[in-house]
C-alpha positions in Angstrom: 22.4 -24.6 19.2 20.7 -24.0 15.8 22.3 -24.8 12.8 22.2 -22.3 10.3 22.1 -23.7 7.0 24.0 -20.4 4.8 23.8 -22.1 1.5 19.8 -21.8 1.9 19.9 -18.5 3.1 22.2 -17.4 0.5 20.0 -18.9 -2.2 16.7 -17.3 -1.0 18.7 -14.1 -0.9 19.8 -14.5 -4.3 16.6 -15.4 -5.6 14.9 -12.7 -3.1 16.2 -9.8 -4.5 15.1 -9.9 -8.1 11.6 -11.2 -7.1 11.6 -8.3 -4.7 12.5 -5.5 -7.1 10.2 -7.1 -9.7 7.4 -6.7 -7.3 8.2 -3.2 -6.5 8.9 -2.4 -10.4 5.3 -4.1 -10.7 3.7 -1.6 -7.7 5.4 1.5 -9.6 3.4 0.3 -13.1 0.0 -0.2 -11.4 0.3 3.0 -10.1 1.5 5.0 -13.3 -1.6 3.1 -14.7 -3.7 3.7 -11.8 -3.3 7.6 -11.9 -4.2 7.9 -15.5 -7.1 5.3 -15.8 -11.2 5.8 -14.9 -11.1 2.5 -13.0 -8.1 2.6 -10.7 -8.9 0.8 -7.8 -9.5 -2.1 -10.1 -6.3 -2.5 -11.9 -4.3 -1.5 -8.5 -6.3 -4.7 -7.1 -5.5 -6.7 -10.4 -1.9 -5.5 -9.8 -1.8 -6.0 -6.1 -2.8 -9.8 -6.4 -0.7 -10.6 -9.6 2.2 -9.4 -7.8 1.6 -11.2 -4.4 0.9 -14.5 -6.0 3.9 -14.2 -8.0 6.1 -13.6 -4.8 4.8 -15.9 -2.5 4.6 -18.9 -5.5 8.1 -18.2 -5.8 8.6 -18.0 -1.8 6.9 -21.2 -1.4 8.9 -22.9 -4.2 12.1 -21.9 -3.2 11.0 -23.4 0.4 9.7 -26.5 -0.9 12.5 -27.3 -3.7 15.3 -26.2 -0.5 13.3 -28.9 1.9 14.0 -25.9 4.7 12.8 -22.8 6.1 16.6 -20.9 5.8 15.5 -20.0 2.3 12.5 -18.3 3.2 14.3 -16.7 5.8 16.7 -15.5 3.2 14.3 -14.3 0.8 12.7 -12.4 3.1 15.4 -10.5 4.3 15.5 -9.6 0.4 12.1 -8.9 0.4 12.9 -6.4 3.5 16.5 -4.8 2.4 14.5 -3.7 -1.3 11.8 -2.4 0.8 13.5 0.0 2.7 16.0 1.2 -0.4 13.4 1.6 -2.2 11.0 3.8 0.3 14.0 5.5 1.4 14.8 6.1 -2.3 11.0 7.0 -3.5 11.1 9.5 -0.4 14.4 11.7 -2.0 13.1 14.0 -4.8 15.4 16.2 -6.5 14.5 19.9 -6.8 12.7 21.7 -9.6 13.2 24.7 -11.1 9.5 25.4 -10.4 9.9 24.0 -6.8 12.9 26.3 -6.2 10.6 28.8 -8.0 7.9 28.6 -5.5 10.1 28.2 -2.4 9.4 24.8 -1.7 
């Protein structure tokens, strides 16, 4: 039987979830940036790599300083719950009045 250590799993979730919103705050400032700037694939490179280094140095911490793999299993369960608020999220828009306008 495997022993499911909860107290590491708690704490990677616990640490997951702010890293994991901080990284998708992060992809929604690259992109604001990106849309407006001449050079956007490099900043949305620059982004992408400051923001997985930052995760997986935390990740890899938190798995090193725990001594066991249950934290990594909780902080990417994080990693995976913010993921799919936050798509399901980005995918509801609200109506316009020039949407409703147009007949979209």
């Amino acid at each position: 039987m495997i022993n499911i250590d909860t107290s590491a799993v708690l704490l990677g979730f616990a640490i997951g979830v702010p890293m994991s919103v901080l990284f998708f705050w992060g992809l929604n400032w690259g992109m604001q940036r990106a849309l407006v700037s001449p050079h956007p694939g490099r900043l949305l490179v620059l982004s992408f790599f400051v923001r997985l280094v930052l995760l997986l140095a935390v990740g890899f911490g938190l798995t090193a300083l725990n001594g066991t793999l249950w934290a990594l299993a909780g902080y990417m369960i994080a990693y995976i719950i913010v993921r799919v608020v936050t798509v399901i999220r980005a995918e509801i828009k609200p109506k316009t009045a020039a949407a409703e306008q147009e007949g979209v």
